[in-house]
Each structure stands twice: as structure tokens, then as C-alpha cells.
C-alpha angles and dihedrals in degrees: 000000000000087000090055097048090046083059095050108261122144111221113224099168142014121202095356119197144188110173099305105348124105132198107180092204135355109188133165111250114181097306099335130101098220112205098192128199118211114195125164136193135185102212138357094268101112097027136264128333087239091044086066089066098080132162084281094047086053103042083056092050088052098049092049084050097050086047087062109043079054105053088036086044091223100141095139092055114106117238144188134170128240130199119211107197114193120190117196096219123171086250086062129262116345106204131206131192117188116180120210085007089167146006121239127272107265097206094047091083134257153199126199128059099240086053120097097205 
């Protein structure tokens, strides 16, 4: 979190959750609503941090986003969603922040007009 907020996020939740949906961390960043994605390996075993985030893993992400502009009635804000992708390597943690890494789900419902879902 300390890498979002020097970057000048504003974090407005931590391990959000509605029944079975998740969001890690949603944040302000300039206009945008940032739903981010942590997701964290130890090796390359099982693939990359970023790899983990598939067409499932975003449909979800989209749905629990949905879920909270809803409840939060925040429809006109603009979103986007980030990946943080964090690699346990012997030197230590390599860390990767990928803006917009993904557009939403478009099967996973939707509201406003600028919004693709």
C-alpha cells in the first residue's frame, strides 16, 4: 500500500468484500476509482503474478466492482482496474504496477454509458 499512496492514491478500502466477491484494494487516483489486484508468487512454478489474473479472475473483479459502485452508488465515476504483481525472489520482493491492466468483463453487468460492462 505504501507504493500506491507514494504514488498518490488514496486508499478508500482494504480486502473488500460482498458474499463471495473480493476487491484487495480500491483507492482514488487522480479521477479514477482503481479497483487493484495483488497477487504474489514465489517462483515461477505456477507462472507469473500477472498470468493468475485470467478471463475468470477478471469477470469476478468486475462483478465485485460492479457490486460496489452499486452499493456506493458511484456509477459516473470513472474506473479502471490495476494489477500488482509481487515476485518472492532470493534478492528480496520484485514489484510490478500495471495500470488499466485489463478491461472489464463485459458479461459481468453494467450501468453507465462510459462503462464498458
Amino acid at each position: 500500500m505504501e507504493h500506491l499512496r507514494g504514488l498518490g492514491y488514496a486508499i478508500l478500502e482494504r480486502n473488500w468484500r460482498s458474499g463471495q466477491l473480493e476487491i484487495d484494494i480500491i483507492a482514488r487516483h487522480d479521477e479514477y476509482l482503481v479497483f487493484v489486484e495483488v497477487k504474489t508468487r514465489v517462483s515461477g512454478e505456477r507462472g507469473t503474478p500477472q498470468e493468475a489474473v485470467g478471463r475468470t479472475k477478471q469477470r469476478r473483479l468486475t462483478a465485485a466492482a460492479t457490486q460496489y459502485l452499486s452499493s456506493h452508488d458511484l456509477w459516473e465515476s470513472p474506473c479502471r482496474f490495476d494489477i500488482i504483481a509481487v515476485t518472492k525472489t532470493a534478492g528480496g520482493l520484485n514489484l510490478e504496477h500495471m495500470e488499466n491492466a485489463f478491461e472489464a468483463a463485459a458479461d459481468a453487468g453494467g450501468h453507465a454509458a462510459w462503462q464498458p460492462w
